[in-house]
TORKOL-792475 format. One record per residue (C-alpha): residue in three letters; x, y, z. Coordinates in nm, 4 decimals. Example, Ala and Ser with C-alpha at 12.3 -4.5 7.8 and 13.67 -1.06 7.14 Angstrom:
# TORKOL-792475
<node aa="ALA" X="1.2300" Y="-0.4500" Z="0.7800"/>
<node aa="SER" X="1.3670" Y="-0.1060" Z="0.7140"/>
# end
This chain:
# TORKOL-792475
<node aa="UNK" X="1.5464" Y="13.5393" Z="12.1197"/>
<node aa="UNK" X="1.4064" Y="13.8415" Z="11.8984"/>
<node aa="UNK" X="1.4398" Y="14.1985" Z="11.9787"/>
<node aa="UNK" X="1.2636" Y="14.5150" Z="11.8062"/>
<node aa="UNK" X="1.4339" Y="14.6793" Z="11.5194"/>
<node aa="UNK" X="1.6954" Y="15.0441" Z="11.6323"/>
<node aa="UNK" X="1.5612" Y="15.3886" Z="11.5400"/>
<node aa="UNK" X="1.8529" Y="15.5594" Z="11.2963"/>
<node aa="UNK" X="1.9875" Y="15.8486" Z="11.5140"/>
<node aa="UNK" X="1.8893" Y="16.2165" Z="11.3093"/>
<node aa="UNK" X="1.6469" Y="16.0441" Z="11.1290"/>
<node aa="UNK" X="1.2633" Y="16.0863" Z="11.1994"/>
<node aa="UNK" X="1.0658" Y="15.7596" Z="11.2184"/>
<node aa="UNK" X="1.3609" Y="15.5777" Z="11.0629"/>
<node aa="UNK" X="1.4484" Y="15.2362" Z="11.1844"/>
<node aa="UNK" X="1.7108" Y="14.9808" Z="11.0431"/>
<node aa="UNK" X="1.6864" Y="14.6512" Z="11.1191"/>
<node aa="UNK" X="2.0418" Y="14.5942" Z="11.3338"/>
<node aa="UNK" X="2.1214" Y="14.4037" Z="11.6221"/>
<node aa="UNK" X="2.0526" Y="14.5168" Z="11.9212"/>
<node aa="UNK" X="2.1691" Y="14.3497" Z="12.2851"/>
<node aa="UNK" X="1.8605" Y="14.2486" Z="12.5783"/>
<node aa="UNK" X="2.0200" Y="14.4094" Z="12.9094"/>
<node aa="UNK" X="1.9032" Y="14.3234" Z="13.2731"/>
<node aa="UNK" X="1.6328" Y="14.5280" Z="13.4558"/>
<node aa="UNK" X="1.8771" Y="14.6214" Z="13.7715"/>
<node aa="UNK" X="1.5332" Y="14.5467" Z="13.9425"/>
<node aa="UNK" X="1.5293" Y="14.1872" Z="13.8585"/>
<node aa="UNK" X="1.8360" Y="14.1542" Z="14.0722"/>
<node aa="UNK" X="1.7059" Y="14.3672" Z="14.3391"/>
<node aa="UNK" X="1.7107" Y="14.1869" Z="14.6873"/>
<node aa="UNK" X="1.3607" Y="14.2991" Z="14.7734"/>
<node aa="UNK" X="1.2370" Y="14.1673" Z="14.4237"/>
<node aa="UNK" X="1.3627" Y="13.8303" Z="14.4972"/>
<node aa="UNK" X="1.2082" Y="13.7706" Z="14.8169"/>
<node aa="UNK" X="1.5572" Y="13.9006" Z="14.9951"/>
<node aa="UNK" X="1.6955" Y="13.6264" Z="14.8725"/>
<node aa="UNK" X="2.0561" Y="13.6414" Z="14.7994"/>
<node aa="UNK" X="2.1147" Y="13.2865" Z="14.6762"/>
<node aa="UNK" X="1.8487" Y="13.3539" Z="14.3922"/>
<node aa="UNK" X="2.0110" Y="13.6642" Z="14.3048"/>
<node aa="UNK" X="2.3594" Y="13.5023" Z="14.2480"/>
<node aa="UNK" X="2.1891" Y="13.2132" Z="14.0790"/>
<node aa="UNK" X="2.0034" Y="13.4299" Z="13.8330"/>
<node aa="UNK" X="2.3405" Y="13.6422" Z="13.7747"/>
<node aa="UNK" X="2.5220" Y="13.3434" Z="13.7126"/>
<node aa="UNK" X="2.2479" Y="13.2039" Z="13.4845"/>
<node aa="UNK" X="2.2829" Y="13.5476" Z="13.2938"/>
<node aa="UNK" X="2.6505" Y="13.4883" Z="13.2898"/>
<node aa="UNK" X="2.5895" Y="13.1532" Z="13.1206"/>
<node aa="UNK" X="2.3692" Y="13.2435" Z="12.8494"/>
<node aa="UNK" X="2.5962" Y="13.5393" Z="12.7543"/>
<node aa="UNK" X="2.6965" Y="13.4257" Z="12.4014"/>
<node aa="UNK" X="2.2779" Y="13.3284" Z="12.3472"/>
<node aa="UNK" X="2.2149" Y="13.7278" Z="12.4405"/>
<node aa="UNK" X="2.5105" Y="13.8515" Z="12.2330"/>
<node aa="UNK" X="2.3581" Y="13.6619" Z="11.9130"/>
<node aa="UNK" X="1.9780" Y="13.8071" Z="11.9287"/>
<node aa="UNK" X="1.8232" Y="13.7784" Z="11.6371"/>
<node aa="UNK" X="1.6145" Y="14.1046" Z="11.4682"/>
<node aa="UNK" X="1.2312" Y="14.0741" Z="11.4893"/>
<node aa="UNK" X="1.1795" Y="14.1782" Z="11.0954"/>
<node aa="UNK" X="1.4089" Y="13.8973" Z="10.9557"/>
<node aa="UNK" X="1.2107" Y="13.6121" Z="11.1731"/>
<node aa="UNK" X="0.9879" Y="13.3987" Z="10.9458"/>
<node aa="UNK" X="0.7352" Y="13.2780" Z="11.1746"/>
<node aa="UNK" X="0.6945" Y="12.9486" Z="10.9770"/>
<node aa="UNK" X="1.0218" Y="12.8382" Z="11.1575"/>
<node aa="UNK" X="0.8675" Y="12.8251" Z="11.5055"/>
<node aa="UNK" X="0.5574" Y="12.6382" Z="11.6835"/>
<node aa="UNK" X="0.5916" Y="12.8691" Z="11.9723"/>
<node aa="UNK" X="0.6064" Y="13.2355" Z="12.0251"/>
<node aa="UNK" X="0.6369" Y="13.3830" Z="12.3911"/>
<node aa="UNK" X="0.6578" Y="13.6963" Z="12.4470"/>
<node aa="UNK" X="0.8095" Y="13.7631" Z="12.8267"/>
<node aa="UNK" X="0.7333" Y="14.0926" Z="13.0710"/>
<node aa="UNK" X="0.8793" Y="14.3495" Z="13.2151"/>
<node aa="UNK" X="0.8490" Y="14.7496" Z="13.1562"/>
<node aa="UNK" X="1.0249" Y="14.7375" Z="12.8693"/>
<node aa="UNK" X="0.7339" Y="14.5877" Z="12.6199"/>
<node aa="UNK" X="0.5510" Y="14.9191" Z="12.7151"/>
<node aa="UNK" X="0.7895" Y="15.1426" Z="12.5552"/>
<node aa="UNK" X="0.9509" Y="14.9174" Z="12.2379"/>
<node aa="UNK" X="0.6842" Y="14.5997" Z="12.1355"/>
<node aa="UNK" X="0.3756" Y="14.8197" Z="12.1843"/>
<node aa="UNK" X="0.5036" Y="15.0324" Z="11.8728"/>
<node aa="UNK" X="0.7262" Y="14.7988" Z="11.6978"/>
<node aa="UNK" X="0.6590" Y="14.8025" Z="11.3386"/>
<node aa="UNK" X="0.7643" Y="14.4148" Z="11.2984"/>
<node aa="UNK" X="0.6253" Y="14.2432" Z="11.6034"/>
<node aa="UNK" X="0.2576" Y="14.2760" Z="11.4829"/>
<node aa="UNK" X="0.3135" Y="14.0504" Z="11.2059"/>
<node aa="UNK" X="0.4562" Y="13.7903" Z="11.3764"/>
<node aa="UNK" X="0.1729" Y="13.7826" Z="11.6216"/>
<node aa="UNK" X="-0.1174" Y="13.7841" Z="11.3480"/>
<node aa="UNK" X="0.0800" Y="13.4845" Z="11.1415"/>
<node aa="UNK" X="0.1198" Y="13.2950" Z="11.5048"/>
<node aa="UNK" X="-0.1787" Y="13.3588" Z="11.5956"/>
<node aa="UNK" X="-0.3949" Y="13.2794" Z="11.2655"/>
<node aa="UNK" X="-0.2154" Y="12.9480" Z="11.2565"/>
<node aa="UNK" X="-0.3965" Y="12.6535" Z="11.4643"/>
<node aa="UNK" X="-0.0746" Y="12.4354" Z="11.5118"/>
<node aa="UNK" X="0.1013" Y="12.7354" Z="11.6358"/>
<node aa="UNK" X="0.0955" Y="12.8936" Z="12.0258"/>
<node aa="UNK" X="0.1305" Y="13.2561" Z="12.1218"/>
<node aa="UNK" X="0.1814" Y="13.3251" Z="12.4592"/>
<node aa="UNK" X="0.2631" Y="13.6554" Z="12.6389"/>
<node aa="UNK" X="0.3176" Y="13.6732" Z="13.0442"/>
<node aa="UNK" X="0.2989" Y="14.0303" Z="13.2358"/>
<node aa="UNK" X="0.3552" Y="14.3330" Z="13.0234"/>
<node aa="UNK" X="0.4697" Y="14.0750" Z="12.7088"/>
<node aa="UNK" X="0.0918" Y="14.1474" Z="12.6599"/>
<node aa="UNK" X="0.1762" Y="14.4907" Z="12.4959"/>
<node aa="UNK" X="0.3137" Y="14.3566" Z="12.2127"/>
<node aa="UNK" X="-0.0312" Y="14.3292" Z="12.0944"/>
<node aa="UNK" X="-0.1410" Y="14.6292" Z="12.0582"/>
<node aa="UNK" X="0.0350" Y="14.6347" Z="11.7616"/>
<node aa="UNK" X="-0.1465" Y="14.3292" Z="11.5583"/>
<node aa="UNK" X="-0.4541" Y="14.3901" Z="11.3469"/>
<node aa="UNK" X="-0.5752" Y="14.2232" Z="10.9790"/>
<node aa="UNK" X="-0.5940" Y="14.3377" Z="10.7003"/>
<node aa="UNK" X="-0.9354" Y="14.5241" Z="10.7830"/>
<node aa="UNK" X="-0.7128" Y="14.7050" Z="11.0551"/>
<node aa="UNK" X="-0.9126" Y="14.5011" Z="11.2819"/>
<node aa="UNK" X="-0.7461" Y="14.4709" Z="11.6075"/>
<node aa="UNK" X="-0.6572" Y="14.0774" Z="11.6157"/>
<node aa="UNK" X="-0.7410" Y="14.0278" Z="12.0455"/>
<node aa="UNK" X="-1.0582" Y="14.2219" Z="12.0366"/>
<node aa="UNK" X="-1.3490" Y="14.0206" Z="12.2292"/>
<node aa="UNK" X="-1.0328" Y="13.7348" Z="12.3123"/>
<node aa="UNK" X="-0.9175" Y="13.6058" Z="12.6799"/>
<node aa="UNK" X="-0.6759" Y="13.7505" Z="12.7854"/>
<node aa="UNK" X="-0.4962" Y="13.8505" Z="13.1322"/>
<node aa="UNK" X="-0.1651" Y="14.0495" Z="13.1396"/>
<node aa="UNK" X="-0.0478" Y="14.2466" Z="13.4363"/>
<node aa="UNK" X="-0.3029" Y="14.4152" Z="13.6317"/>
<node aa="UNK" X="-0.3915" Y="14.7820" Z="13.7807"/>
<node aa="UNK" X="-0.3452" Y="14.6745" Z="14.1073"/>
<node aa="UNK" X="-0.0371" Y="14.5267" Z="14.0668"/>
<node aa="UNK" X="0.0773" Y="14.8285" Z="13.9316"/>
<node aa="UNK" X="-0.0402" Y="15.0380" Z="14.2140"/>
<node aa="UNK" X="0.1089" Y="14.8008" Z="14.4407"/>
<node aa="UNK" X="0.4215" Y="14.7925" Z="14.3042"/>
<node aa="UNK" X="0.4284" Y="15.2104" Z="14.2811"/>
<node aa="UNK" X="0.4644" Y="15.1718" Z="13.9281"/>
<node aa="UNK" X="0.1526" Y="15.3354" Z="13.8384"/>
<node aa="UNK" X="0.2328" Y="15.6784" Z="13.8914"/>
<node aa="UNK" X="0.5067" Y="15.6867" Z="13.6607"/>
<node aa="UNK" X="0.3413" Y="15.4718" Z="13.3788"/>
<node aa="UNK" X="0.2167" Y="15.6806" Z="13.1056"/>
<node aa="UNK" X="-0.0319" Y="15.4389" Z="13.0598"/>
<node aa="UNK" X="-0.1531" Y="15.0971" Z="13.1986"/>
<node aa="UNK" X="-0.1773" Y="14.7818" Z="13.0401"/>
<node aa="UNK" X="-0.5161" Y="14.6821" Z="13.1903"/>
<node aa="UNK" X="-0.6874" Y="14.9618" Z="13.0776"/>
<node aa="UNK" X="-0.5137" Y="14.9749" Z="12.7306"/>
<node aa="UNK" X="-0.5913" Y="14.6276" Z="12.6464"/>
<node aa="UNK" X="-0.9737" Y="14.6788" Z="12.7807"/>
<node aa="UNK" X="-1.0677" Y="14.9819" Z="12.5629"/>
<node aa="UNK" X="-0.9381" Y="14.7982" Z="12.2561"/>
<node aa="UNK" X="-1.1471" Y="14.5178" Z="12.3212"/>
<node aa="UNK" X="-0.9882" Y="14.2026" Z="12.5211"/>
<node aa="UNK" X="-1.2018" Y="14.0371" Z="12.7304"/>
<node aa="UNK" X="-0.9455" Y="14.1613" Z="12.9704"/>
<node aa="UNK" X="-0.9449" Y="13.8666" Z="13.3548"/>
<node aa="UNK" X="-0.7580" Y="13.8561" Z="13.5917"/>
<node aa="UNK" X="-0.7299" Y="13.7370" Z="13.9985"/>
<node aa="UNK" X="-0.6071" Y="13.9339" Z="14.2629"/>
<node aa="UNK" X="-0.2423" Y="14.0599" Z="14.3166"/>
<node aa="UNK" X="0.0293" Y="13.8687" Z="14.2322"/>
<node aa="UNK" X="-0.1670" Y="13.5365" Z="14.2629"/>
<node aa="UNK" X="-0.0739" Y="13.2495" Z="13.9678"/>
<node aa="UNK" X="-0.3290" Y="13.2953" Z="13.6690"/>
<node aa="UNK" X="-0.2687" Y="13.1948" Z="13.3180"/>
<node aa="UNK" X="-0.5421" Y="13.2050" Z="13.0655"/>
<node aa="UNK" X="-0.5978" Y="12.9719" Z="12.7622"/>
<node aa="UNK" X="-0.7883" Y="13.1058" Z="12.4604"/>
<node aa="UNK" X="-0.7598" Y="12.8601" Z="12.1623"/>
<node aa="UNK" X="-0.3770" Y="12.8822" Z="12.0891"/>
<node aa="UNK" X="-0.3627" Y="13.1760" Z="12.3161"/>
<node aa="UNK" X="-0.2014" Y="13.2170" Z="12.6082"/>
<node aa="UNK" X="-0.1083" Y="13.4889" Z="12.8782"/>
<node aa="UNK" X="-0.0279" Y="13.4989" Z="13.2361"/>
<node aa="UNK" X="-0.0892" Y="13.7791" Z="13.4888"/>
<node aa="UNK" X="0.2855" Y="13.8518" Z="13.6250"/>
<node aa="UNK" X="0.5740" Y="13.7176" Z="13.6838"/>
<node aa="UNK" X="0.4663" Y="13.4675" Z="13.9701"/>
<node aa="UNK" X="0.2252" Y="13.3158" Z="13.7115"/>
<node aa="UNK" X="0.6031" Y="13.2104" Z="13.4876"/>
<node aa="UNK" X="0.5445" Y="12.8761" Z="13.5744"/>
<node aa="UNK" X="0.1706" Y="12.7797" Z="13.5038"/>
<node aa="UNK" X="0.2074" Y="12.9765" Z="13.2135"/>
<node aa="UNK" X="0.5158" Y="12.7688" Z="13.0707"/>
<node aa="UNK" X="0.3449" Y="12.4818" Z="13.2065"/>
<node aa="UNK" X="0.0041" Y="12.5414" Z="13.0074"/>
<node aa="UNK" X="0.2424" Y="12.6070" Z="12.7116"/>
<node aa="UNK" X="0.3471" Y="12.2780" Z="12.7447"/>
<node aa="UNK" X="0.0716" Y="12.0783" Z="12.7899"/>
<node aa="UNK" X="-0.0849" Y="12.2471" Z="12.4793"/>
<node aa="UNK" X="0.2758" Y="12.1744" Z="12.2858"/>
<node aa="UNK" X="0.1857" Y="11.8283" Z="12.3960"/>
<node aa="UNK" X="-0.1553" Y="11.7793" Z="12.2592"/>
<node aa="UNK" X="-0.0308" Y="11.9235" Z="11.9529"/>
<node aa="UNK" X="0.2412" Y="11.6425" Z="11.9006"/>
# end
């Protein structure tokens, strides 16, 4: 687990690279997010609880050296939006990912911001003209996000060039583009891990 670099308080477009600690969307837990559920809920909080010393020991994206991992996966949520679509480090993880054929990148739901951020050396934006789904318009609508969002994904990722698919709301879709690839939402976790490992697999 990697997390984006902390701005220096008082200090304009400063960032060290410190630690920094993931915290729980309180919507994640939220009974009507979980199918009203409350079994799942206490199973995910006590999965949470579990992995507390993993969470507590994140490493910082800028001191990753992408030669040490065959995989990069880059999960959803909001918070992508606001921190890994303007990361300064993220990018160049992606591109040296990406670029390599025995190496996977894979995003699910808004993971798919973090893009936005990786271009060449041309400044060339590195998913222009690839396949690519992330979470949709409607899904944002639906899920009376989209009023608040100062921007969507969808349309983001379209007018810099992905060849942006996707399937109707909250229906499983993961998308396979060479050694990329990206699932819709969070109901498309599984065939997305699953397509991660079958490519993992033809690799070996």
């Amino acid at each position: 687990m990697a997390l984006p670099t902390q701005p220096v308080s008082g200090r304009k477009n400063s960032r060290v690279r410190t630690r920094r600690f993931p915290v729980v969307d309180p919507l994640s837990l939220a009974l009507p997010f979980n199918g009203n559920d409350a079994a799942a809920v206490e199973s995910h909080k006590a999965y949470i609880a579990a992995k507390k010393s993993t969470l507590e020991s994140s490493n910082v994206l800028g001191r990753i050296n992408p030669s040490d991992f065959d995989v990069m996966f880059i999960v959803g949520g909001h918070g992508p939006m606001q921190d890994l679509a303007v990361d300064p480090d993220i990018g160049g993880l992606i591109a040296a990912i990406l670029g390599d054929e025995n190496k996977i990148l894979a995003s699910i739901c808004h993971g798919t911001a973090s893009f936005l951020t990786a271009h060449d050396g041309n400044g060339q934006w590195l998913f222009k003209g690839r396949k690519l789904t992330a979470f949709s318009n409607q899904e944002e609508t639906q899920a009376s996000f989209a009023g608040n969002a100062p921007w969507l994904l969808e349309d983001r990722l379209r007018l810099a060039g992905a060849n942006y698919v996707s399937k109707p709301a909250w229906t499983p879709h993961v998308v396979t583009d060479g050694n990329l690839i990206t699932g819709q939402q969070s109901t498309s976790a599984q065939v997305t891990a699953d397509a991660v490992m079958k490519m993992l697999k033809v690799a070996v």
